[in-house]
C-alpha positions as CSV (number, residue, x, y, z in Angstrom):
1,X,-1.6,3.3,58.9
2,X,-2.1,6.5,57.0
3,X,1.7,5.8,55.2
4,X,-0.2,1.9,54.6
5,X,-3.1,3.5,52.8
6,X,-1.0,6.4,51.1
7,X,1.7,3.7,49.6
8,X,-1.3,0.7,48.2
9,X,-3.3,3.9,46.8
10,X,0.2,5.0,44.6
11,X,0.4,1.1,43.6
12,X,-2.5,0.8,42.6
13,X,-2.9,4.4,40.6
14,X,0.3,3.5,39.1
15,X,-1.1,-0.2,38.0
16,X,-4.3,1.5,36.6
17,X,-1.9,3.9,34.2
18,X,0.4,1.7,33.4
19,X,-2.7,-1.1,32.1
20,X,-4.2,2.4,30.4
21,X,-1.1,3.0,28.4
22,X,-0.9,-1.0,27.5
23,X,-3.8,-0.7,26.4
24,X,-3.8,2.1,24.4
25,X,-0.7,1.4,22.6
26,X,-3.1,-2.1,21.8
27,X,-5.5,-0.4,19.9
28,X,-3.1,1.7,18.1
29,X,-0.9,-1.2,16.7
30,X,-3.9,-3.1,16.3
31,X,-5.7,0.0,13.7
32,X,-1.7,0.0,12.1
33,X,-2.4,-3.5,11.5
34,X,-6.3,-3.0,9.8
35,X,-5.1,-0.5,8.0
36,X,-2.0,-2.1,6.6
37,X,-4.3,-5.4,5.8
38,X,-6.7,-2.8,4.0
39,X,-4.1,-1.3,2.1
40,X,-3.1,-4.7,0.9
41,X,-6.2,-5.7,-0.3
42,X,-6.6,-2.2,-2.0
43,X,-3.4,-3.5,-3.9
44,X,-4.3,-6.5,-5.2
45,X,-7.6,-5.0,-6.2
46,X,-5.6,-2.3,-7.9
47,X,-3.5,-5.2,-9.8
48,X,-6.8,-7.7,-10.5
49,X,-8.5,-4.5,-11.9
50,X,-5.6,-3.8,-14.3
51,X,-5.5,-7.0,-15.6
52,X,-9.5,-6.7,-16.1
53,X,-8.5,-4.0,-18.1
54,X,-5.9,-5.5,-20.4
55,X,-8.2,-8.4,-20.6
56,X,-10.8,-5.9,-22.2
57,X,-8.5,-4.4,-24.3
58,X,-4.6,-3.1,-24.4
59,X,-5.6,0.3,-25.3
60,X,-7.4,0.2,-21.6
61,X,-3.3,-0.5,-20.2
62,X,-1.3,2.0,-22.5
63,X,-3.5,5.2,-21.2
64,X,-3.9,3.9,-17.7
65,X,-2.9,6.7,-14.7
66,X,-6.0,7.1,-12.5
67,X,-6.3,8.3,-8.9
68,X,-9.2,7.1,-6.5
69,X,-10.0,7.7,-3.1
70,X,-11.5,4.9,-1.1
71,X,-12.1,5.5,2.4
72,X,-9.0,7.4,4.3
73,X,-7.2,5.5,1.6
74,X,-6.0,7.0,-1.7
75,X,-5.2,4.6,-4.8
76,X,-3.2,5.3,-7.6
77,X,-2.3,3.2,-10.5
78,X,0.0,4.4,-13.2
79,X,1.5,2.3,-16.4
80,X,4.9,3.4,-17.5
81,X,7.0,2.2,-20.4
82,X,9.3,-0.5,-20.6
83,X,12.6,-0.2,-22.8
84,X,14.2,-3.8,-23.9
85,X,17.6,-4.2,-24.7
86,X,18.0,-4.7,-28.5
87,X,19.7,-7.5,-28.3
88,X,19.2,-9.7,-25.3
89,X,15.3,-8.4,-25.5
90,X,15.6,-8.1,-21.4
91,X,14.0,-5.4,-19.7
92,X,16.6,-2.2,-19.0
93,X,16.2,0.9,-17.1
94,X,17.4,2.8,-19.6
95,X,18.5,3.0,-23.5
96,X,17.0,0.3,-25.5
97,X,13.5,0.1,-27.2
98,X,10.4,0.7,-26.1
99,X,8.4,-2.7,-26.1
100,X,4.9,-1.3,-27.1
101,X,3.8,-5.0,-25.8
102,X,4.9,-4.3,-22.1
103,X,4.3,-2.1,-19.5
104,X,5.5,-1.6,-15.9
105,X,2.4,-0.9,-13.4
106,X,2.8,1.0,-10.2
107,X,0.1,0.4,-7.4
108,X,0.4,2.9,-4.8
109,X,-2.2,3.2,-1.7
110,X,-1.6,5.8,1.0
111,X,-3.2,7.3,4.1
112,X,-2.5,9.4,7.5
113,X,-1.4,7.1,10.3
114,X,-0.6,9.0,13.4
115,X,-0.3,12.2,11.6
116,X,2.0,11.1,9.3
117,X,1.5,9.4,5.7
118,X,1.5,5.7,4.9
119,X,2.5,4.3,1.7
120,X,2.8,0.9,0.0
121,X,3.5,-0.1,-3.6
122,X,2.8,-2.8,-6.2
123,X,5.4,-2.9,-8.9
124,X,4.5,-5.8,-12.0
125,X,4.9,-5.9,-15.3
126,X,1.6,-6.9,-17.6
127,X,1.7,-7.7,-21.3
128,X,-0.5,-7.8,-24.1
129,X,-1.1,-11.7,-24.1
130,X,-4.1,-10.9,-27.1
131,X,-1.8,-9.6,-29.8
């Protein structure tokens, strides 16, 4: 009888840590997942705002590199030059001209997760569609 008891009380501690740890391991995929939505929508906002920007005026764009924290989130938005090749007038990486017309915007949003640090990035090109 005592071997009975001894044997359904291990089963049953056992069940009650192993739901625990289910459980737990939930809520932390589940704050990965808010947090990653968050970050997206941090993003976009970071992209709509830069357009805003442009839309007010291009000199807004050219001097853009700001840093902002929101939350446990930190946004930065940076705009870089763009160099076109001379003659096909694609974008290049290198060499070329610098289109004064064009620049390449970088989103990035970051924040701790689990005690290490999250990051996403927006990459787009925006031109000056007023000039």
């Amino acid at each position: 009888m005592m071997v009975e008891v001894l044997v359904a009380t291990s089963i049953i501690t056992v069940s009650i840590l192993a739901t625990m740890t289910v459980a737990q391991k939930s809520i932390y995929v589940s704050r990965q997942a808010l947090h990653a939505t968050q970050a997206a929508f941090l993003l976009e906002e970071g992209a709509e705002n830069t357009r805003i920007a442009r839309d007010n005026a291009w000199s807004n764009v050219t001097a853009l590199n700001s840093s902002e924290q929101v939350g446990i989130f930190t946004r930065t938005v940076v705009a870089s030059n763009v160099n076109r090749d001379d003659t096909s007038k694609d974008i290049v990486t290198s060499e070329g001209t610098i289109d004064d017309g064009t620049k390449l915007i970088t989103v990035t949003v970051s924040w701790p997760e689990g005690g290490i640090a999250v990051t996403k990035t927006l990459r787009f090109y925006i031109s000056n569609i007023f000039s």
